[in-house]
C-alpha positions in Angstrom: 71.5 -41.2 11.2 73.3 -38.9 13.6 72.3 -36.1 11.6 68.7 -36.7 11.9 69.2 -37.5 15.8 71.2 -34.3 15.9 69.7 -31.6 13.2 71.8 -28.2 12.6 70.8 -25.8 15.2 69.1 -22.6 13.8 69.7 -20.3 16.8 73.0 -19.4 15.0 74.8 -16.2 14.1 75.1 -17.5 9.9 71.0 -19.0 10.3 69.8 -15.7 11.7 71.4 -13.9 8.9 70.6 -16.3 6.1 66.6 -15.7 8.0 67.6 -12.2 7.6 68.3 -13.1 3.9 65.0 -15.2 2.9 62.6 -12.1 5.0 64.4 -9.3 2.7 64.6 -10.8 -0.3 60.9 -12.4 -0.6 59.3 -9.2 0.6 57.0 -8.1 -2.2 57.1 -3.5 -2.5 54.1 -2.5 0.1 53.7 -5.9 1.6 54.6 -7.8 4.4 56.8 -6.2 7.2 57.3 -2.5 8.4 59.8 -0.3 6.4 61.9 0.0 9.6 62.4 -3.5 10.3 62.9 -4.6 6.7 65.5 -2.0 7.0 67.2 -3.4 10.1 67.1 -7.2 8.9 68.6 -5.9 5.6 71.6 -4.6 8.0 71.8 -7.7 9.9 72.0 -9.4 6.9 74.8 -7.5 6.4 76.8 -8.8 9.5 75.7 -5.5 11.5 74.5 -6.0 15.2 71.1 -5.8 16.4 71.3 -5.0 20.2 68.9 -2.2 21.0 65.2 -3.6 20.4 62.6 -1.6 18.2 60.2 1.1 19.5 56.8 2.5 18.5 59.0 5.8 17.2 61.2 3.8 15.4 58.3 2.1 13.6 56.4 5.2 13.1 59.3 7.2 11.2 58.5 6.8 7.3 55.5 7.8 8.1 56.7 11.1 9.5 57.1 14.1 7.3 60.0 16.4 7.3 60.3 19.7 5.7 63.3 21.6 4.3 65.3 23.1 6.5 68.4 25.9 6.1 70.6 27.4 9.2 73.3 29.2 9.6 75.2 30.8 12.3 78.3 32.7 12.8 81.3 30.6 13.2 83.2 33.0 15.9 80.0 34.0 17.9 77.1 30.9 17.6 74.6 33.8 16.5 72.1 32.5 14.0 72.1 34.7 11.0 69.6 32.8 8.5 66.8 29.9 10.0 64.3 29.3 7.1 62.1 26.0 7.5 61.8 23.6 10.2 65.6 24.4 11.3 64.1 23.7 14.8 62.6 20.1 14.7 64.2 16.9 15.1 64.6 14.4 12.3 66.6 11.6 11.2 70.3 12.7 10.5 71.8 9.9 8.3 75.7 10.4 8.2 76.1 13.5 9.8 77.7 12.0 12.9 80.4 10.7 11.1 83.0 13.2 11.7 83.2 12.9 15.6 83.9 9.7 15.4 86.8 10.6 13.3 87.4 13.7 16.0 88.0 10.6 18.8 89.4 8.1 16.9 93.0 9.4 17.4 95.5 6.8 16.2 92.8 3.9 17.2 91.4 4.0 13.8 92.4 0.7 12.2 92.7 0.5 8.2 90.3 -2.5 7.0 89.8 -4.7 4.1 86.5 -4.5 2.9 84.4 -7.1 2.6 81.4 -8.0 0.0 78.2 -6.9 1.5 76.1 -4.1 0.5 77.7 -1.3 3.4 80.8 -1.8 1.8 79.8 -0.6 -2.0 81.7 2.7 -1.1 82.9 3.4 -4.5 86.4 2.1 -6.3 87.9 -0.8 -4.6 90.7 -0.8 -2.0 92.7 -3.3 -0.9 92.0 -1.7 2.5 90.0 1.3 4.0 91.7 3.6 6.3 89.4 6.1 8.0 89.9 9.4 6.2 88.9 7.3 2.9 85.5 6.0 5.1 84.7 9.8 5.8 84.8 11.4 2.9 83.4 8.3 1.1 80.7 8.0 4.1 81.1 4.2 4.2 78.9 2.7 6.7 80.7 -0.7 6.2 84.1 0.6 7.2 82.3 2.1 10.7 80.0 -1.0 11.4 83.5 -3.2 11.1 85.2 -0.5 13.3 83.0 -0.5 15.8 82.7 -4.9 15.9 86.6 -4.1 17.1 86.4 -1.6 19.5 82.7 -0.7 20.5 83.5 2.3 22.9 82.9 4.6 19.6 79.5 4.3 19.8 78.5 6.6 22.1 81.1 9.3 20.2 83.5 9.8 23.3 83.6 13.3 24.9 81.6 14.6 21.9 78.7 12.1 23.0 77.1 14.0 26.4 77.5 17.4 24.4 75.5 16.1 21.6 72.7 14.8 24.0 73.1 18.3 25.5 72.7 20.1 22.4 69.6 18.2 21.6 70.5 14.4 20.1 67.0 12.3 21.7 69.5 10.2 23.3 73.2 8.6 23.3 73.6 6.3 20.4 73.6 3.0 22.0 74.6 0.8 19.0 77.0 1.8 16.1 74.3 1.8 12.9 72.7 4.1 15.5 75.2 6.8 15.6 76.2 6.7 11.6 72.6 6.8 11.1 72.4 3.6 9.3 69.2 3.1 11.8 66.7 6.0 12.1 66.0 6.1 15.4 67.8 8.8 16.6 66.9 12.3 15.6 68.4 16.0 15.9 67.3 19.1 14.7 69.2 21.3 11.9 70.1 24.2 14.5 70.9 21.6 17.1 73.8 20.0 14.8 75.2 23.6 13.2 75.6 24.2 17.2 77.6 20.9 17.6 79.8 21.0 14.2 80.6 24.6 15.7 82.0 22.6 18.4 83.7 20.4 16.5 85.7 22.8 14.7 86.8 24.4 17.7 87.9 21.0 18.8 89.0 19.3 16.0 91.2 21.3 13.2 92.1 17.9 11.8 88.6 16.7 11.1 87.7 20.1 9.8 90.6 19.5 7.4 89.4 16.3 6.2 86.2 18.0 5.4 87.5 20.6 2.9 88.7 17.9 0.9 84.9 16.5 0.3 84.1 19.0 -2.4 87.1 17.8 -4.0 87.7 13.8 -3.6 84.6 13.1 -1.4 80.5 12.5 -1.4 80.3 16.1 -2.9 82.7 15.6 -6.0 82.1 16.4 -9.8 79.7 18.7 -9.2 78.9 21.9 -11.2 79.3 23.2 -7.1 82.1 21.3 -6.1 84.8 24.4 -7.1 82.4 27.0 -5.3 82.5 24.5 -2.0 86.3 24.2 -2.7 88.1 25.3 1.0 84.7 24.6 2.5 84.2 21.3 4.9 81.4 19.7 4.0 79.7 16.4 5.2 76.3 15.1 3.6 74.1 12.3 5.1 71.1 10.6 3.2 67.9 9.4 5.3 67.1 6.9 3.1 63.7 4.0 3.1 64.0 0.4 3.0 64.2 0.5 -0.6 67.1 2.7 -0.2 64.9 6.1 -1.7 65.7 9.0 0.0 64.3 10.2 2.6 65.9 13.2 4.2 69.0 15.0 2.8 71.4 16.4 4.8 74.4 19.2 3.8 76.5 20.5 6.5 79.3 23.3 6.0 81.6 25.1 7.9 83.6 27.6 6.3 86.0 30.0 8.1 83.3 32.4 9.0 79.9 30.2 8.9 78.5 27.1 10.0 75.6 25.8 7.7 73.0 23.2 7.8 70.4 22.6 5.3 68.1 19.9 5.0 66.0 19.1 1.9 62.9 16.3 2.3 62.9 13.4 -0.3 66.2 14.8 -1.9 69.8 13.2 -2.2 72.5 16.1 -0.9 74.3 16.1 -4.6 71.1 17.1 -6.3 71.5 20.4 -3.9 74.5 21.0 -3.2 74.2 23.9 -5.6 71.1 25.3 -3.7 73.4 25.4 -0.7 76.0 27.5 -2.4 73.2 30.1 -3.6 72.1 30.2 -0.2 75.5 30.7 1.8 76.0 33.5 -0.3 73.0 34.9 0.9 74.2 35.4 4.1 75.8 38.7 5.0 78.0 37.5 7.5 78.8 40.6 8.9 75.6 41.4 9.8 74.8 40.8 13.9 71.0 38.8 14.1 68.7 40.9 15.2 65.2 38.7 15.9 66.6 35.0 16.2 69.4 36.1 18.7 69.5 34.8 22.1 66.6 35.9 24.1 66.7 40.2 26.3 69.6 39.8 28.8 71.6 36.7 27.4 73.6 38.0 25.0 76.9 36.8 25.0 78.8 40.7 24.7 76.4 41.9 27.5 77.9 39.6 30.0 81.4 39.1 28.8 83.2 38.5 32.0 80.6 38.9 34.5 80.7 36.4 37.6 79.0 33.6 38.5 78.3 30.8 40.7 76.2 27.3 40.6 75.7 24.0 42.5 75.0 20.9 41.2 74.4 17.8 42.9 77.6 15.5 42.9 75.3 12.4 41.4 74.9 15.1 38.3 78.9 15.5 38.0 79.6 11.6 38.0 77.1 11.1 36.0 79.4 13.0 33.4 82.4 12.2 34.6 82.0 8.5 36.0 81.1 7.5 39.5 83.3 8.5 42.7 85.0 11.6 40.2 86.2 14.2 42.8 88.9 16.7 42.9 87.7 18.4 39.5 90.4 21.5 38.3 90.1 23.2 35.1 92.6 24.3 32.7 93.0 25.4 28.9 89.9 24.9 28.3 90.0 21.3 29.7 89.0 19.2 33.5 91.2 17.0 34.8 89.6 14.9 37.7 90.1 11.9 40.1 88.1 8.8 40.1 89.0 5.7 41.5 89.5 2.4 39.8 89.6 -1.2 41.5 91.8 -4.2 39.8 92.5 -7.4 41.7 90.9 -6.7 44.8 92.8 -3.3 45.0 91.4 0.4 44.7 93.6 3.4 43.5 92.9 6.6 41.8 93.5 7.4 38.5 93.7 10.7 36.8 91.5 12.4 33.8 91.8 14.8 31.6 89.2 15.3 29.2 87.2 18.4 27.3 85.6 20.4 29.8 82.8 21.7 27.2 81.0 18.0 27.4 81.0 18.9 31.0 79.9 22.2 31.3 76.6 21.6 28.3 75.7 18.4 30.4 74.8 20.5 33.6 74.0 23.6 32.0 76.6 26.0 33.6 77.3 29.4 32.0 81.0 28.5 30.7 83.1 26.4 31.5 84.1 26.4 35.5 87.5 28.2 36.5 87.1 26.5 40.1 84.8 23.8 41.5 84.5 22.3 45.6 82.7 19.4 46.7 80.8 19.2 50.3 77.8 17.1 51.4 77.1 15.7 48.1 77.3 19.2 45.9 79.4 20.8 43.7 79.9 24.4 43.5 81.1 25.8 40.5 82.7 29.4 40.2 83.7 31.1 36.8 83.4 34.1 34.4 81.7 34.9 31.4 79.0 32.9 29.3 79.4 30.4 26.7 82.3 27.9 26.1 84.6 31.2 25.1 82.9 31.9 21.7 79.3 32.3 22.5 78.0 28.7 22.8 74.8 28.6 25.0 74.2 25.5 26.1 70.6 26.8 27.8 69.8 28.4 24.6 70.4 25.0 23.1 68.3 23.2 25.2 65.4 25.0 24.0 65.9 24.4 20.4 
């Protein structure tokens, strides 16, 4: 017959997930493939893409061991007034990215039906999802669909380079990357308190969103839940291919504090009391004394003092995109050249983004007040240290 002349082809999106299926489901507990890669068929079974290929770090993480972890710092100033644990190693972060994508999305952020897969068992049923709903429920299926329609999220927009700056291992380069569906991406507790510092200097709105968790969110019904009332929260679970936690993430920013803790083979509602009893261990009025910045770089010691640094122009475009010249810097913000071809033709469009991704990705003091360009380096002139409120981005570095 023509069907045996002509078999169905298996090198299909529907056969690679119904493969996906068969692998998953026939596994026998402690047998047959690797944790991580049962854990990224199960998500390509799913309908999630698998376009970064595997490495010997991704492979090794269950077998890594991650302690408990608890830092906070000072909201206005970045000073670190309680560390306890290993606050300074990298690890898997689960959902904790969530919120910048919600910080870029703008009015981009489409509303989506769900559909019947396991990322989409987000609690009570919607007709559709918009994104506030996918934050504070933390629904990877909402986020994986997002992305399928517009993949520029990924790499988290102007929030991406300061991560990477602060101390992500690397831009996410696929979405289950970046909502930490996939573990292979890791950042340490301190490094993310510093970036959701950030955050809430950039985004008010997404900070908003936040204080509802306690209340409608991945943190509500808890005995805590009234003492984290006015507190924006956002958990993320680390979790194994059985879907047994690994990792538990908490992180809070309140008006004063930005908190972080981390709790090894936990689920975040099991301690989000633990994080209550230890924010109010903090005396937040108290400067740190032994885990400030190092003799000499303390941000009041060199309030307004001048400075100037040159960086090679390959460093800037890197940043800001290739042939990005006639950099100024306002409000806290760069706006920048660069040119743009279309149909043959060149002209120059104009930018204006964030200037803190800018100034973390080549390690300048602050951000610039003034910047000129001559035989392939930039000079940069400006005043003070940190990105206004104390934000180091060399001190990061070496977290």
């Amino acid at each position: 017959s023509v069907a045996d002349l002509h078999p169905p082809s298996l090198d299909t999106r529907g056969a690679r997930r119904a493969l996906a299926r068969v692998l998953v489901e026939s596994a026998e507990p402690g047998e047959g493939l690797p944790l991580p890669l049962k854990r990224r068929i199960r998500q390509c079974a799913s309908g999630a893409r698998w376009t970064e290929p595997m490495n010997a770090a991704e492979l090794a993480l269950p077998s890594q061991s991650a302690g408990d972890a608890f830092v906070v710092l000072r909201r206005d100033s970045g000073d670190v007034l309680l560390a306890e644990g290993d606050y300074r190693v990298a690890m898997p972060y689960g959902s904790t990215l969530k919120p910048f994508l919600h910080a870029i999305a703008g009015d981009r952020a489409p509303a989506l039906e769900p559909r019947g897969v396991d990322e989409w068992a987000c609690g009570a049923p919607l007709a559709k999802m918009d994104l506030r709903t996918a934050l504070l429920r933390s629904c990877n299926g909402y986020f994986i669909d997002w992305a399928a329609k517009d993949p520029s999220i990924v790499r988290l927009g102007e929030y991406g380079p300061a991560l990477v700056a602060l101390g992500l291992s690397r831009a996410p380069a696929e979405i289950t990357e970046t909502i930490g569906l996939r573990s292979a991406l890791t950042v340490s507790p301190l490094a993310l308190a510093r970036a959701y510092r950030l955050l809430a200097e950039r985004s008010v709105e997404t900070v908003e969103v936040l204080e509802a968790n306690a209340r409608e969110g991945t943190l509500s019904g808890l005995k805590a839940s009234a003492q984290l009332a006015g507190i924006a929260t956002k958990t993320g679970t680390v979790r194994d291919s059985a879907s047994r936690p690994q990792l538990g993430w908490i992180v809070a920013v309140s008006e004063e504090l930005v908190a972080v803790m981390v709790r090894a083979g936990e689920q975040p509602r099991d301690f989000a009391g633990e994080l209550v009893e230890g924010l109010a261990r903090v005396e937040t009025r108290r400067p740190a004394t032994a885990l400030e910045a190092p003799a000499g770089r303390g941000v009041s010691e060199r309030a307004g003092e001048p400075w100037k640094e040159r960086r090679a122009a390959a460093e800037v475009e890197k940043l800001l995109g290739e042939g990005a010249f006639s950099l100024r810097f306002e409000s806290g913000n760069v706006t920048y050249l660069r040119p743009v071809s279309s149909r043959g033709a060149v002209f120059e469009e104009q930018v204006t983004t964030a200037c803190e991704p800018l100034r973390l990705g080549l390690k300048l003091p602050s951000c610039p007040m003034a910047a000129s360009q001559a035989e392939g380096v930039y000079v940069f002139e400006g005043r003070g240290h940190g990105h206004g409120e104390g934000l180091d981005a060399a001190d990061a570095r070496e977290d």
